[in-house]
PDB file of N, CA, C and O in Angstrom:
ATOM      1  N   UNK A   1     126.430  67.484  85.796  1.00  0.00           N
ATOM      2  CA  UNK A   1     125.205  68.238  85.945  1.00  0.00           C
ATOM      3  C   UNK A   1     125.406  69.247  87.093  1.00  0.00           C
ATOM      4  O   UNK A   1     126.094  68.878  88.044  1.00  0.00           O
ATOM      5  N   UNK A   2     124.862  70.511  87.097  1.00  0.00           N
ATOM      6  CA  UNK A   2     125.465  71.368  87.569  1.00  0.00           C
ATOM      7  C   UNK A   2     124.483  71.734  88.625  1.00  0.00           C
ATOM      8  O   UNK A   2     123.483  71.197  88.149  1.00  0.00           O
ATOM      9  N   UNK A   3     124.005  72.398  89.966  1.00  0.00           N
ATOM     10  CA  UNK A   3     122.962  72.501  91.164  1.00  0.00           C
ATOM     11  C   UNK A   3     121.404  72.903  90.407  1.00  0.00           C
ATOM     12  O   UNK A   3     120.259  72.537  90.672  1.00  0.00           O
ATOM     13  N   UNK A   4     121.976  73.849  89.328  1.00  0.00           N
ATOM     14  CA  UNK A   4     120.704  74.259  88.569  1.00  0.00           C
ATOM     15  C   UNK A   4     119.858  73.370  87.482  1.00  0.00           C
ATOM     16  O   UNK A   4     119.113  73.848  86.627  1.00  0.00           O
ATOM     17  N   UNK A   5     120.138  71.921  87.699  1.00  0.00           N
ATOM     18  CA  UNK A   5     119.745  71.281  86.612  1.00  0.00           C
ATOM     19  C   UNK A   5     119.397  69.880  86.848  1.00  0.00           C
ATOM     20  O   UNK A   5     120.440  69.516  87.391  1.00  0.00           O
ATOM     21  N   UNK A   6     118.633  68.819  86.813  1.00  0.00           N
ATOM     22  CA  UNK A   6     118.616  67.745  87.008  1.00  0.00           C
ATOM     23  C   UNK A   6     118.707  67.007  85.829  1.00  0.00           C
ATOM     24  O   UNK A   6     119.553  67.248  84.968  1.00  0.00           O
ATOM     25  N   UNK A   7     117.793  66.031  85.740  1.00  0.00           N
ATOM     26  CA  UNK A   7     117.274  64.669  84.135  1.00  0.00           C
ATOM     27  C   UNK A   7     116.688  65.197  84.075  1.00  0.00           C
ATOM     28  O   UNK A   7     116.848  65.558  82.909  1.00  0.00           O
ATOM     29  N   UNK A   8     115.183  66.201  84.745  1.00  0.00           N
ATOM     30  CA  UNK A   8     114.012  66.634  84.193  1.00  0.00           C
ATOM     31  C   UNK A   8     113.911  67.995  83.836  1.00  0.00           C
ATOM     32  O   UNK A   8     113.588  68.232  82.672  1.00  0.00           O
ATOM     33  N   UNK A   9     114.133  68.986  84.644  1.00  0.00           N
ATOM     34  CA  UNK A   9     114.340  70.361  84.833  1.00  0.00           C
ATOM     35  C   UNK A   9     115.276  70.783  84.878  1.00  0.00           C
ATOM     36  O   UNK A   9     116.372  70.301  85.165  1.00  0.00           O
ATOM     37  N   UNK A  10     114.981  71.711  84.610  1.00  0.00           N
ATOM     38  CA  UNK A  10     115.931  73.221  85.139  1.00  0.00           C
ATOM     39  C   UNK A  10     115.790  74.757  85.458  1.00  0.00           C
ATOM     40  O   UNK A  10     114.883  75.381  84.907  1.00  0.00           O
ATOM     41  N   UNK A  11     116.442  75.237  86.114  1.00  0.00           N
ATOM     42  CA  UNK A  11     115.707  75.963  87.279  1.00  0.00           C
ATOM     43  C   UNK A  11     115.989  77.463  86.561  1.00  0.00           C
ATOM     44  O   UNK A  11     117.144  77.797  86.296  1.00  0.00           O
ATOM     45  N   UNK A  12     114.686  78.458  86.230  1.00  0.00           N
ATOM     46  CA  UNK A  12     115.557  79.945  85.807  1.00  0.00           C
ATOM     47  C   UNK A  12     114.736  80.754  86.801  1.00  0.00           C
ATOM     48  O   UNK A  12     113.586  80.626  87.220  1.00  0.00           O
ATOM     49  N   UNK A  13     115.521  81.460  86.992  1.00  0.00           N
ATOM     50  CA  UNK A  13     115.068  83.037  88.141  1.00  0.00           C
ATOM     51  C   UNK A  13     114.131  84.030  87.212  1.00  0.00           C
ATOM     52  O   UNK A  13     114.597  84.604  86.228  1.00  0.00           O
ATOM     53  N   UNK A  14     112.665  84.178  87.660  1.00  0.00           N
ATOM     54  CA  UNK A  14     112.546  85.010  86.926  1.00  0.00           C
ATOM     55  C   UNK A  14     111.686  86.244  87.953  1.00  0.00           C
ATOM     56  O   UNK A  14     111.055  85.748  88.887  1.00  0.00           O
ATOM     57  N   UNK A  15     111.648  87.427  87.855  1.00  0.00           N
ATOM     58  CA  UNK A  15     111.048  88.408  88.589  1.00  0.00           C
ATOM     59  C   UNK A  15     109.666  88.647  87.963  1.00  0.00           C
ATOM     60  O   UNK A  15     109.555  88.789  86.745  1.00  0.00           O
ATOM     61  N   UNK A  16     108.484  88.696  88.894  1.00  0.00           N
ATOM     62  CA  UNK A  16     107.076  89.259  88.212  1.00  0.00           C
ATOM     63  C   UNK A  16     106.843  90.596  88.832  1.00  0.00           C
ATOM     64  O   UNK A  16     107.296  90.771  89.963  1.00  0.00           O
ATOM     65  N   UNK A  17     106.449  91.184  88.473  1.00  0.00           N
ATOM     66  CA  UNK A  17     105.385  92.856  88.885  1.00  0.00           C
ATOM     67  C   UNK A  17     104.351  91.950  89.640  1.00  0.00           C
ATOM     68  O   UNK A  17     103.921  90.821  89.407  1.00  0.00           O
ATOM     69  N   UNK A  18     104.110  92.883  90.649  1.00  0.00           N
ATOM     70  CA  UNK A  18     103.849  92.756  92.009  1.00  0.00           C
ATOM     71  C   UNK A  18     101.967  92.273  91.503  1.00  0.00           C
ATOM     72  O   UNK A  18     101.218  91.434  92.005  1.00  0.00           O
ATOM     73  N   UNK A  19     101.790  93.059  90.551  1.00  0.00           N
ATOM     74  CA  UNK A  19     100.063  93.123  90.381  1.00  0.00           C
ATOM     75  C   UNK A  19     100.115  91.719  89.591  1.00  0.00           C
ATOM     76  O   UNK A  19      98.961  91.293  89.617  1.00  0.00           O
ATOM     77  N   UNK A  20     100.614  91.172  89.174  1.00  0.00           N
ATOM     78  CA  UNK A  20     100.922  89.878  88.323  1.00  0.00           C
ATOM     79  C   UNK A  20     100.799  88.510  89.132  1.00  0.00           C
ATOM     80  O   UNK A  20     100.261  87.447  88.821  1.00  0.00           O
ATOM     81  N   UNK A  21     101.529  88.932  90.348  1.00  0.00           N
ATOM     82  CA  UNK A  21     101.271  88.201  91.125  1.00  0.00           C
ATOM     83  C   UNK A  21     100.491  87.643  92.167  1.00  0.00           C
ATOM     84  O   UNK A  21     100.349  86.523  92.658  1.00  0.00           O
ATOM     85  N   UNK A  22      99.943  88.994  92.384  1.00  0.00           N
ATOM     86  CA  UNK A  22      98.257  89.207  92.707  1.00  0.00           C
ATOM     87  C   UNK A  22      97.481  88.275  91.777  1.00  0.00           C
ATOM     88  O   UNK A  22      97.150  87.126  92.067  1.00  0.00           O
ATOM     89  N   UNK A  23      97.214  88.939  90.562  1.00  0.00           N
ATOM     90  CA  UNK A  23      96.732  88.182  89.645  1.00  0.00           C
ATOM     91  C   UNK A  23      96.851  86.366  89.312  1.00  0.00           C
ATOM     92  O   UNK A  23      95.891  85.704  88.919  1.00  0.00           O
ATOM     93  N   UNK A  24      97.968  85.912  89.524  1.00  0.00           N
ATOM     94  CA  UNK A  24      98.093  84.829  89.372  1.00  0.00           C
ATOM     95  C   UNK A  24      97.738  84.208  90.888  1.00  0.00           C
ATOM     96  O   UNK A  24      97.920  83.005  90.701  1.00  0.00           O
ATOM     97  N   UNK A  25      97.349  84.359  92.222  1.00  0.00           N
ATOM     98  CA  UNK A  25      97.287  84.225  93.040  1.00  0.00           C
ATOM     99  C   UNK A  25      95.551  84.337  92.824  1.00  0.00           C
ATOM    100  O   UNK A  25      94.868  83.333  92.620  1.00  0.00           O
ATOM    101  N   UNK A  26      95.288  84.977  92.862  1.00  0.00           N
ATOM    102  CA  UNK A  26      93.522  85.125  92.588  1.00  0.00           C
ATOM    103  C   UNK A  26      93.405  83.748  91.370  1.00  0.00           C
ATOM    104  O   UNK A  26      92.426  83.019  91.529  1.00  0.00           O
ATOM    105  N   UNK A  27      94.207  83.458  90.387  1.00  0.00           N
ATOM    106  CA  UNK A  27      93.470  82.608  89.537  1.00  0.00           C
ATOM    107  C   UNK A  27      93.770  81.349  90.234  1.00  0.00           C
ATOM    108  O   UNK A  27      93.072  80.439  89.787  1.00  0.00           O
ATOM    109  N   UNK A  28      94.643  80.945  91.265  1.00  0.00           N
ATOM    110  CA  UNK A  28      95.337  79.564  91.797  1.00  0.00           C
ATOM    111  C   UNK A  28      93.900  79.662  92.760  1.00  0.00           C
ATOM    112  O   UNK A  28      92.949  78.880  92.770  1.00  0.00           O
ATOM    113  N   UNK A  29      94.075  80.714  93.430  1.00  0.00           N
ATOM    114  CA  UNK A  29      92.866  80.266  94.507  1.00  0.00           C
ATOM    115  C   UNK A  29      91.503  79.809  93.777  1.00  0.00           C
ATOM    116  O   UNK A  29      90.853  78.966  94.395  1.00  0.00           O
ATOM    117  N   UNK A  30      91.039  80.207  92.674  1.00  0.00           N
ATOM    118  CA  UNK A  30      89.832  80.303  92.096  1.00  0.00           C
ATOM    119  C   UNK A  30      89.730  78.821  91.277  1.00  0.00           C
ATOM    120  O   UNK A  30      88.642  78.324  90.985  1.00  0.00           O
ATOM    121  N   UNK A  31      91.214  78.104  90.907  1.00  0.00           N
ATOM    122  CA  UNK A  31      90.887  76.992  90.612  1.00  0.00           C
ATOM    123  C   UNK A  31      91.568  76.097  91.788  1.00  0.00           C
ATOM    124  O   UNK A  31      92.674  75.699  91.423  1.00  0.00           O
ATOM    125  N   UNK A  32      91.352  75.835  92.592  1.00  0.00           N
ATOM    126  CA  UNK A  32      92.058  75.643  93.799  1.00  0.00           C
ATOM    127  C   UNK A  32      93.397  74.953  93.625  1.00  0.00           C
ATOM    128  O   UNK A  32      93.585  73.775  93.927  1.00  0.00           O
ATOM    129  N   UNK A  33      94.398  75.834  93.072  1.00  0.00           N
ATOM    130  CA  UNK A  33      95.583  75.486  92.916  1.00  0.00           C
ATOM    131  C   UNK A  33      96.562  75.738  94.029  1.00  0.00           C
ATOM    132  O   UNK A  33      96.382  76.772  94.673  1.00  0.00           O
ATOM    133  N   UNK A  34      97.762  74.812  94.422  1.00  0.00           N
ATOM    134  CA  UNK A  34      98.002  75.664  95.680  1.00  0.00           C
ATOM    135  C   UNK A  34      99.931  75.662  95.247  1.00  0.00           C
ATOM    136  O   UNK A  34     100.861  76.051  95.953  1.00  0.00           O
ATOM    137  N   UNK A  35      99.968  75.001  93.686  1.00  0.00           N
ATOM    138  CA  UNK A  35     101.231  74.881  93.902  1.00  0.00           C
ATOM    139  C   UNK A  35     101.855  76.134  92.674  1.00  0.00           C
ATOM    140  O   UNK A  35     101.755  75.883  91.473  1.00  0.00           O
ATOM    141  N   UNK A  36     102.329  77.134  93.045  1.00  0.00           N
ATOM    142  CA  UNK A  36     102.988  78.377  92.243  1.00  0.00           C
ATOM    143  C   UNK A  36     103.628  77.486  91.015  1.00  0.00           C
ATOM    144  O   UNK A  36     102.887  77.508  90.032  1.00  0.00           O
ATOM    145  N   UNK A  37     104.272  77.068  90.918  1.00  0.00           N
ATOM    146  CA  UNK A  37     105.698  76.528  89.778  1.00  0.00           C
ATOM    147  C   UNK A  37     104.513  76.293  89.117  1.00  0.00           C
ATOM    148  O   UNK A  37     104.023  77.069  88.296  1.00  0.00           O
ATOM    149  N   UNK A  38     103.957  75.048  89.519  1.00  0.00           N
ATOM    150  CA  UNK A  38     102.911  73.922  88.824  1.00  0.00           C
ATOM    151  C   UNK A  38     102.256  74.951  87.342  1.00  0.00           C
ATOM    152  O   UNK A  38     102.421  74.907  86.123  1.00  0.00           O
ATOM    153  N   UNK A  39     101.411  75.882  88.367  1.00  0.00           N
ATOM    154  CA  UNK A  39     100.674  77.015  87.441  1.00  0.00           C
ATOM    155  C   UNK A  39     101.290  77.830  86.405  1.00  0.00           C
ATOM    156  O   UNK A  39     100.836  77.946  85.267  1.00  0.00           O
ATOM    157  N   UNK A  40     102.497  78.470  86.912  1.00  0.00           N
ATOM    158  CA  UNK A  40     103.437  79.001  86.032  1.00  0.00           C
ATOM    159  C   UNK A  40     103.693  77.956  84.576  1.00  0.00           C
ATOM    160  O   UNK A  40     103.342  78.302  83.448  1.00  0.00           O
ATOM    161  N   UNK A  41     104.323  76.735  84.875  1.00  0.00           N
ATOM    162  CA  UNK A  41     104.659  76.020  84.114  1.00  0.00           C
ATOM    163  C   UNK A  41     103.755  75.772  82.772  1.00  0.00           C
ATOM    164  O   UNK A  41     104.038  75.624  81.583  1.00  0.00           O
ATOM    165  N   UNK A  42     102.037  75.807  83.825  1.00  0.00           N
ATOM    166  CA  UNK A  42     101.286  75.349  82.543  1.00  0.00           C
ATOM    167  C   UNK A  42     101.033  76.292  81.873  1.00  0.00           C
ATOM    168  O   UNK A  42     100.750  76.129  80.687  1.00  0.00           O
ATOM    169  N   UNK A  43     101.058  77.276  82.322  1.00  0.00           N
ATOM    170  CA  UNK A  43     100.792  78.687  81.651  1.00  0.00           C
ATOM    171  C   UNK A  43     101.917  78.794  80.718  1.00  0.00           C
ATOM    172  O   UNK A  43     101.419  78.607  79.608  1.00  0.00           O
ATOM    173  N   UNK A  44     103.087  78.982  80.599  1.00  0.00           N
ATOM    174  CA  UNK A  44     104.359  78.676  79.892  1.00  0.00           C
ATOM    175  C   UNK A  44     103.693  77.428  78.696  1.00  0.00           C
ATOM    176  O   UNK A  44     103.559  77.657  77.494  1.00  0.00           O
ATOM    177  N   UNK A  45     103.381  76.254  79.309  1.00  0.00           N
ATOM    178  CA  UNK A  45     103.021  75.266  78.229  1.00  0.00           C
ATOM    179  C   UNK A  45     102.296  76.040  77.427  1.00  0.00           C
ATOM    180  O   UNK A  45     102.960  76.834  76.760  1.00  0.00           O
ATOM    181  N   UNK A  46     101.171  76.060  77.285  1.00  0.00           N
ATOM    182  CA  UNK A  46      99.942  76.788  77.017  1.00  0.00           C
ATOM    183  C   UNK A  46     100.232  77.992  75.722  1.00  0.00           C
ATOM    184  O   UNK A  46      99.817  77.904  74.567  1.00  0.00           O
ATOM    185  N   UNK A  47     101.057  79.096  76.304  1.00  0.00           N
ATOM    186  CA  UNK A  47     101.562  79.881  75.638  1.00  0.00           C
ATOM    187  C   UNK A  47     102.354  79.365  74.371  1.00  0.00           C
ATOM    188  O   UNK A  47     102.203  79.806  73.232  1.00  0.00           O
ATOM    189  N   UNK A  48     103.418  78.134  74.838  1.00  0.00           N
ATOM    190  CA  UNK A  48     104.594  77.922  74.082  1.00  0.00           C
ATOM    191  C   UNK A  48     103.579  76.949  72.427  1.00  0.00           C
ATOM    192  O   UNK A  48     103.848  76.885  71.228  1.00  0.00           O
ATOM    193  N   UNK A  49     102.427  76.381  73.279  1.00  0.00           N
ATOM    194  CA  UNK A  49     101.475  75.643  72.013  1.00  0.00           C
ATOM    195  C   UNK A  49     101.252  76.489  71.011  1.00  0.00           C
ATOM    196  O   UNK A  49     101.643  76.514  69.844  1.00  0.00           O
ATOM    197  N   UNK A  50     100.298  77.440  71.888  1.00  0.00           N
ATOM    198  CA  UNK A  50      99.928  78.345  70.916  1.00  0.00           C
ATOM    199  C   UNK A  50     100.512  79.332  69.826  1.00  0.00           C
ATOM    200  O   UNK A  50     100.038  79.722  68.759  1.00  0.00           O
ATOM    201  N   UNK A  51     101.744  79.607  70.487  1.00  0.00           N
ATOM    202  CA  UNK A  51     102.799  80.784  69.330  1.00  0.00           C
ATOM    203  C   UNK A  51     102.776  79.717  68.527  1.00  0.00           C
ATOM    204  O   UNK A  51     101.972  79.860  67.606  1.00  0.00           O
ATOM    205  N   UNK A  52     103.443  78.539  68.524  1.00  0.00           N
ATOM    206  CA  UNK A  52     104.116  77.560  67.788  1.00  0.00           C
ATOM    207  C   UNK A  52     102.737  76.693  66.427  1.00  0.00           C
ATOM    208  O   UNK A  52     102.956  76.071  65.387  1.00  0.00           O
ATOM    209  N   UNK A  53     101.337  77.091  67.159  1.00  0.00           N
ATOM    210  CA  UNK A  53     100.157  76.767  66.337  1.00  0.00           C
ATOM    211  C   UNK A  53     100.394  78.084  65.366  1.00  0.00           C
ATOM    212  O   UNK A  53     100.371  77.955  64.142  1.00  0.00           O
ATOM    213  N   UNK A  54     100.638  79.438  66.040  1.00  0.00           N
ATOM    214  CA  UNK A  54     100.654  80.913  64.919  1.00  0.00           C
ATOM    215  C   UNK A  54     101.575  80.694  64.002  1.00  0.00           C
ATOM    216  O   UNK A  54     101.379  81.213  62.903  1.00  0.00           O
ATOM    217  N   UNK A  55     102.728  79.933  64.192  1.00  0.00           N
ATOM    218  CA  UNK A  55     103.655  79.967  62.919  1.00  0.00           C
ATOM    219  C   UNK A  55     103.565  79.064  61.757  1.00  0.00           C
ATOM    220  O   UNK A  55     104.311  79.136  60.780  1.00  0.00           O
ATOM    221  N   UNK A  56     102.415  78.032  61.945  1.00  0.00           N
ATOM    222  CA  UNK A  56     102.082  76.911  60.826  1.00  0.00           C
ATOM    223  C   UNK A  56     101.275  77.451  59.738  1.00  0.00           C
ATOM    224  O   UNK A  56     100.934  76.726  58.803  1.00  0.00           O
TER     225      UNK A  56
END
């Protein structure tokens, strides 16, 4: 197993636009979220449901 990878995860680099991150920062505070990944992740979940509901 290689630094980028554990049993559970694995780690990718990704870059956001600056207003994006604003944005996602206004919605963490507003649901009092304080952990970045956490939010990202579910948002990723969320997304990955839904395409995958559009193709049935």
């Amino acid at each position: 197993m290689d630094k980028m990878t554990n049993s559970k995860t694995r780690r990718k680099h990704i870059r956001f636009p600056h207003l994006l991150i604003d944005q996602i920062e206004e919605s963490m505070k507003s649901e009092n979220i304080q952990n970045f990944s956490a939010w990202v992740v579910e948002a990723c979940r969320l997304k990955a449901r839904d395409a995958g509901n559009e193709k049935k």
